[in-house]
MIVEXTOR-339616 format. One line per 5 residues: number of its first residue (from 1); for each residue x, y, z of C-alpha. Coordinates in steps of 0.5 Angstrom, whole numbers, plus 500, padded with zeros to 3 digits. Layout:
NUM	X Y Z  ...
//
This chain:
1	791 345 697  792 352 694  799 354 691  800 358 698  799 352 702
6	794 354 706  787 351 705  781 354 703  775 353 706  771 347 704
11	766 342 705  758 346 706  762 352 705  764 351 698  771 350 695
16	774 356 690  780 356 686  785 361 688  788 366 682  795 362 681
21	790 356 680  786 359 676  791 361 671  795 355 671  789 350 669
26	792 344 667  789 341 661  785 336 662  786 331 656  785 323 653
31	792 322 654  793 325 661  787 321 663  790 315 660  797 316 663
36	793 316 670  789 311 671  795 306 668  797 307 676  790 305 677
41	790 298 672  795 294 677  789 294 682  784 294 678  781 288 682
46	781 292 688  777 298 684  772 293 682  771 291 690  772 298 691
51	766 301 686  762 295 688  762 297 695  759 304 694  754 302 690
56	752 296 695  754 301 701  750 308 697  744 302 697  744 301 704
61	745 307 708  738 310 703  735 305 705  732 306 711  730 313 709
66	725 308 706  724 304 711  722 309 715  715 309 710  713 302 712
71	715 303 719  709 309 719  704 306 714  704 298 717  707 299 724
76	704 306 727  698 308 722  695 300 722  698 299 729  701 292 727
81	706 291 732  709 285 730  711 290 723  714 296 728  718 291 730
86	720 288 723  722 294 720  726 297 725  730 291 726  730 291 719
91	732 298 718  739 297 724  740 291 721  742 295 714  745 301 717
96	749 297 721  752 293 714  751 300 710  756 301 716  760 295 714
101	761 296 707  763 302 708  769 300 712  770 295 708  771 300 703
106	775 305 705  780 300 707  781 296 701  780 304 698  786 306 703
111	790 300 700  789 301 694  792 309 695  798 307 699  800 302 694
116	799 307 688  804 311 693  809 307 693  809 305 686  810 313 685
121	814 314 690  819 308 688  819 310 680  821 317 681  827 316 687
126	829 312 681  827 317 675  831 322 680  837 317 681  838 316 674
131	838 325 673  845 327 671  848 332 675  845 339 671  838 337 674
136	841 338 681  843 344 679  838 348 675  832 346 680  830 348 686
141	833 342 691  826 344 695  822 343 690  825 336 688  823 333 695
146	815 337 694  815 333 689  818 327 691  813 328 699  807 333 699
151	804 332 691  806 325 691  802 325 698  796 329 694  795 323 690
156	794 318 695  789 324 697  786 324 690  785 317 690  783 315 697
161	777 322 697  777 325 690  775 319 685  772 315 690  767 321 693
166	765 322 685  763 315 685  759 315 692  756 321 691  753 320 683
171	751 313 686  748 316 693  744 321 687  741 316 682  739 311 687
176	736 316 692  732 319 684  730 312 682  726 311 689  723 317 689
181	720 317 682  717 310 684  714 314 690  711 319 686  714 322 680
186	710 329 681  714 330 688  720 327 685  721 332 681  720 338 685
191	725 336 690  730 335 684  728 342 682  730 344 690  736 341 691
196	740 345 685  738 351 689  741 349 695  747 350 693  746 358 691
201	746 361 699  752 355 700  756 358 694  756 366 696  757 363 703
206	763 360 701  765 366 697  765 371 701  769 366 707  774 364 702
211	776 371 701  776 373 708  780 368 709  785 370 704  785 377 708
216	785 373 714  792 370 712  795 375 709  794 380 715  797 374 719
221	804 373 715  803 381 716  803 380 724  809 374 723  813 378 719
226	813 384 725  815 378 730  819 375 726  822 382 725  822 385 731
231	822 379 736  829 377 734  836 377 738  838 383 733  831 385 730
236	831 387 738  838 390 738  837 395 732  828 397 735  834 399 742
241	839 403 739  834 407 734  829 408 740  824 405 736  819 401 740
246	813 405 740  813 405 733  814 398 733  808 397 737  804 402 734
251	805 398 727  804 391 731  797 394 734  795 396 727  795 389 724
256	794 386 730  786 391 730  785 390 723  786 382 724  780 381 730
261	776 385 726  777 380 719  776 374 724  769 377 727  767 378 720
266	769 371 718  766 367 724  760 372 723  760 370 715  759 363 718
271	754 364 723  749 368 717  750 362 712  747 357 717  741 361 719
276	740 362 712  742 354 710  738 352 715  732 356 713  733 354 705
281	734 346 707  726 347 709  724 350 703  724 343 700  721 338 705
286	715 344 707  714 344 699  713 337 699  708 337 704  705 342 702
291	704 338 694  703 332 698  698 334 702  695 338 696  694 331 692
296	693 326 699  686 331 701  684 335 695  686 329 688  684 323 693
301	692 321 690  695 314 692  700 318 695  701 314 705  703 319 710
306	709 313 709  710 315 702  712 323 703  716 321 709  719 317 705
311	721 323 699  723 328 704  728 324 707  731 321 701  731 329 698
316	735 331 705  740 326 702  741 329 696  743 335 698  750 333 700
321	752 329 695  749 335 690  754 340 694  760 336 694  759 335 686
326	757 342 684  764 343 688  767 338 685  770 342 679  776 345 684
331	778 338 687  778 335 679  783 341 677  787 340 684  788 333 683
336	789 334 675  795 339 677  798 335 682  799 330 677  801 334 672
341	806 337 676  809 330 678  808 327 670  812 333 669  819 331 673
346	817 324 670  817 326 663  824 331 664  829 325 660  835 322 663
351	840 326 660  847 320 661  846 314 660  849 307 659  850 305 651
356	847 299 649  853 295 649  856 300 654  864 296 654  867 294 661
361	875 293 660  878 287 663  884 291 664  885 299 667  891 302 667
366	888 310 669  891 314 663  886 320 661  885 324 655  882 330 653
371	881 331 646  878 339 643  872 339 649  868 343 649  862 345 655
376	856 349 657  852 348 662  847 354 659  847 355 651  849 363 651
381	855 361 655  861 357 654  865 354 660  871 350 657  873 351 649
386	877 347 646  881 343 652  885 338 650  890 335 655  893 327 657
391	895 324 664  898 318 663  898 312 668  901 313 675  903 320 674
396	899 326 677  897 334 674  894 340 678  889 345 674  890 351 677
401	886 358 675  882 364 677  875 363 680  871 360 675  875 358 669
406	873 352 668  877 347 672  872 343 676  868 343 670  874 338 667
411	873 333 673  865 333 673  867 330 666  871 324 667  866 320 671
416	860 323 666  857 327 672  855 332 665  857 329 658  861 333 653
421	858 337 648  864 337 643  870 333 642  871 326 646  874 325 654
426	878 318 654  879 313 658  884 308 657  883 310 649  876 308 650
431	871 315 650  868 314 657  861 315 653  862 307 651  863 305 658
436	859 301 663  857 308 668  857 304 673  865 301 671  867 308 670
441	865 312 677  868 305 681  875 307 678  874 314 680  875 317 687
446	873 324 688  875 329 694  871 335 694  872 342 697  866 341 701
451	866 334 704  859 331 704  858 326 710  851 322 712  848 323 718
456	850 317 721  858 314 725  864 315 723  864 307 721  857 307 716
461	860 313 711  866 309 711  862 302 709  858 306 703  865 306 700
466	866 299 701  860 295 705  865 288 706  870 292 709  873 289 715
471	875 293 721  883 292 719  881 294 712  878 301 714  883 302 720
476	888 302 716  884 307 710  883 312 717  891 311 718  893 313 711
481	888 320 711  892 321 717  886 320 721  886 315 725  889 318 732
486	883 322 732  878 316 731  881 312 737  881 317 741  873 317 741
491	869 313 747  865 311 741  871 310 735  868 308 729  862 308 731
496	862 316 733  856 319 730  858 325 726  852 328 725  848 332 719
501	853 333 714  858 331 719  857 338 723  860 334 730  867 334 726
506	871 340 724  872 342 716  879 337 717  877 331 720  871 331 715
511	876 332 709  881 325 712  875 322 713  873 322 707  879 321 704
516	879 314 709  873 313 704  874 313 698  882 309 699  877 304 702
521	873 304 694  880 304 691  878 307 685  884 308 679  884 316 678
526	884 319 685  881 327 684  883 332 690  878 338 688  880 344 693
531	881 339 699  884 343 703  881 350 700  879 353 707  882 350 712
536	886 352 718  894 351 717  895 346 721  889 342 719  891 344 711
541	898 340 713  894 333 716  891 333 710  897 334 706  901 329 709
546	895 324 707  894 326 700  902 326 698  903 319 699  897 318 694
551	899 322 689  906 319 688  903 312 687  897 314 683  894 316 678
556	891 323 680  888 331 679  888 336 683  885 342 683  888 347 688
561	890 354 691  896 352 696  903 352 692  904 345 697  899 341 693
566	902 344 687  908 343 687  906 335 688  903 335 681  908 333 675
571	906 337 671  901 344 672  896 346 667  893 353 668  886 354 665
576	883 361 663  876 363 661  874 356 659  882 355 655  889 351 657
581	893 357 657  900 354 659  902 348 661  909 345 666  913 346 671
586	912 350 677  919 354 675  917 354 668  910 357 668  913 362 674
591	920 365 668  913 365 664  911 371 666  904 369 664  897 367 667
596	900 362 673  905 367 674  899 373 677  896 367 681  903 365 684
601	904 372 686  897 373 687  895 368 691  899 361 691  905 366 695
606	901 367 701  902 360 703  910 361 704  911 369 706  909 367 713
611	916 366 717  913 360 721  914 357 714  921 355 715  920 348 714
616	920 348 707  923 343 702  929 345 698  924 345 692  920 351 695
621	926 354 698  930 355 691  924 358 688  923 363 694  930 365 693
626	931 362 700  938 358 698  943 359 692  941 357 684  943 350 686
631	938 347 682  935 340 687  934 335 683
//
């Protein structure tokens, strides 16, 4: 298929290749060649079958082409009845195991594409589990599933009709030659000097039909985007108010004009093409009747009425066959970058991976360190430089700073969703690097900004996070994340369908919901990466009520911009342009007057100037000036 998704025209027509296509001819060599038929070699025994049919099958169905000749010569010319019979039973009997064969082999042949699919399919889900996340990042997510679906699908294609079409046809070529050089080698020749020339009118037909079409579609996308356009709710709106519609409807009409005339041109391309068809498939059969006759009257030669029957029906055979392998080309470099671009996400190495004697500890406490690292995720820009910083067991740290600073770059490197460039991240002393992958993700929970839920119930997205969890087990999670309340309430409880990406919730519910999931995983790190960025006051302090109690009994990292969930951390690191700029207490960093005392005024003060924020603890109230310098202990 064209790179635009639109297929050209084929068959009798005539195959080409687009511009794109043209330019982008991947290179056929041994070693791709190789590469392909490897997915072939499992089911070698159902290509033999495969390959065996079509000789059998190609046999057969030319076969009663030649039985035609016995039918004139020893039934009708001799008047031998019995011999009629004999060879028209004959000739119904091969068509209809020709036809057999060939279902035979067009299963085994779809089998045989399906589980090459499948095979495909499966290793590139898991080559694709395996990416880390800067593949997801750096790619088109549309593109990953093109691959993963529509090129993946083409193979089947390939191998279903591509290769097996080469095999037929060349088969159907050199069994229909043999027969008619056993006729009569003079009249074989002239038919195999014919059949090549078919092709001339087929090609020029198709040529001017494919670009026709190309017209055709370019001029229909025009005409689409009009309606698109014009049609919408505010495309209309603005056509209105700018008193606009005659001029729309002009432009419409111009394209809708210039379309009409293109598809006449089109269809009556196709008309002229069969007249001449038509007439050019004539030429051969009436050539050989005309040599044949030639050697039957004037050279008295051995040559039956039979025998030229015979030869103008295996030639009119061959001129299909002939067309689909002179078209053949464009199909093999289709087919040819299919696979490329498959063995392309194929060849992309697993950037993390697990080391050879990857360690699993037999005892966690949870302490991280950071020891001068530093990260890019593109060579010419540096994200984090030089970031070292430790956060013991049982103890808690916010990372605060401006948009872009690095801070969600220092969480993606404790569980190795990328891999640092410089410098170590250590986990209970041992660089995470030398840890089992899979031991190290179970003893992190992350609880993003932007919470990720499967389109299914409330009960499925818990049990991802723990598949044995019983119902007291997730009722208490759902407790804890404040979130309970909400769920009974539902005529369906837990199994209260959320929707995709959990769209029937609100920002709130999904975020409690996803910290029910990650308490069922119980991981030995809780990380809180902006989760309650965003949301509503009333929906913030829920969420709040539920992440506090786990901040004061675990290891944890937050990332926020609520002075609230600040205030909760035992110590508050403050990154700039890829650095740890300052570190300490809320009271410390704000008499600093440096980084975090810009955000506070900026952006973290906005959270209390609101007079319905009267609740505040005694902390916050010290800090706001709210209450004498009696410092709370």
């Amino acid at each position: 298929m064209p790179p635009s998704g639109r297929r050209g025209p084929g068959g009798p027509m005539g195959k080409f290749l687009t511009e794109e296509e043209k330019s982008s001819q991947p290179k056929v060599t041994p070693a791709l060649l190789k590469r392909i038929f490897s997915y072939l070699m499992p089911y070698k025994l159902q290509l033999a079958l495969v390959l065996g049919c079509i000789v059998v099958s190609s046999f057969f169905t030319l076969l009663p082409s030649i039985l035609t000749g016995k039918i004139l010569d020893e039934g009708l010319l001799k008047g031998d009845l019995n011999a009629l019979v004999r060879y028209i039973l004959l000739s119904l009997l091969v068509t209809f195991l020709a036809n057999l064969i060939g279902l035979a082999e067009s299963y085994i042949n779809t089998w045989m594409a399906q589980h090459i699919t499948f095979d495909m399919r499966n290793q590139m889900y898991r080559h694709l589990q395996e990416m880390s996340q800067r593949f997801f990042t750096d790619n088109n997510q549309g593109d990953i599933i093109t691959r993963m679906t529509s090129d993946i699908d083409g193979v089947q294609s390939v191998i279903s009709n591509t290769f097996s079409s080469i095999l037929s046809n060349v088969v159907t070529l050199v069994i229909a030659m043999i027969a008619m050089f056993q006729k009569n080698w003079i009249l074989a020749l002239i038919g195999i000097v014919i059949v090549p020339l078919f092709s001339i009118p087929t090609r020029r037909a198709g040529k001017t039909r494919w670009s026709l079409t190309n017209e055709s579609q370019e001029c229909n996308d025009e005409i689409n985007g009009i309606l698109n356009e014009t049609l919408s709710v505010s495309g209309q709106l603005l056509v209105k108010l700018f008193g606009k519609e005659e001029q729309e409807y002009s432009r419409y009409e111009s394209a809708n004009r210039r379309m009409i005339g293109l598809n006449i041109r089109e269809r009556m391309a196709g008309r002229w093409f069969f007249v001449v068809l038509s007439t050019f498939t004539s030429i051969g059969p009436m050539l050989i009747y005309f040599v044949g006759g030639l050697l039957m009257i004037r050279y008295h030669a051995s040559l039956t009425v039979g025998d030229i029957t015979v030869l103008v029906a295996l030639l009119g055979k061959m001129y299909m066959p002939v067309n689909s392998l002179l078209n053949i080309q464009v199909d093999w470099i289709r087919s040819m970058a299919l696979f490329t671009r498959i063995f392309d996400y194929f060849d992309v190495p697993v950037e993390i991976q697990n080391a050879p004697d990857a360690i699993i500890p037999s005892q966690v406490e949870g302490t991280i360190e950071f020891s001068h690292v530093g990260f890019s995720y593109e060579p010419s820009r540096k994200i984090l430089k030089d970031v070292s910083f430790t956060l013991h067991a049982g103890k808690s740290i916010a990372i605060v700073g401006p948009s872009g600073s690095g801070k969600s770059t220092i969480i993606n490197l404790i569980p190795r969703l990328y891999d640092v460039e410089e410098g170590s991240v250590m986990f209970d002393g041992i660089d995470v690097r030398k840890l089992d992958l899979a031991f190290l993700r179970e003893q992190i929970g992350i609880v993003s900004q932007e919470t990720y839920l499967f389109n299914g119930s409330i009960r499925e997205n818990l049990l991802y996070a723990k598949p044995d969890a019983s119902e007291e087990e997730m009722i208490s999670a759902l407790k804890k994340a404040n979130i309970y309340d909400f769920v009974e309430k539902q005529e369906a409880g837990l199994d209260t369908l959320v929707g995709n990406r959990g769209l029937k919730l609100s920002g709130g519910e999904k975020q409690r919901i996803s910290i029910a999931r990650i308490l069922l995983k119980n991981p030995s790190i809780f990380i809180f990466d902006e989760a309650t960025s965003a949301l509503d006051s009333i929906s913030e302090q829920k969420i709040q009520e539920a992440i506090d109690p786990i901040i004061r009994t675990h290891t944890s990292i937050l990332i926020a911009h609520r002075l609230s969930t600040i205030l909760a951390a035992d110590e508050i690191l403050v990154v700039q342009d890829g650095r740890i700029v300052e570190r300490g207490s809320h009271k410390e960093l704000v008499k600093a007057g440096g980084v975090y005392t810009q955000l506070y005024e900026t952006q973290f003060s906005k959270a209390l100037v609101e007079p319905e924020n009267e609740g505040l603890s005694e902390l916050e109230q010290y800090i706001w000036g709210q209450q004498p310098a009696d410092e709370p202990g």
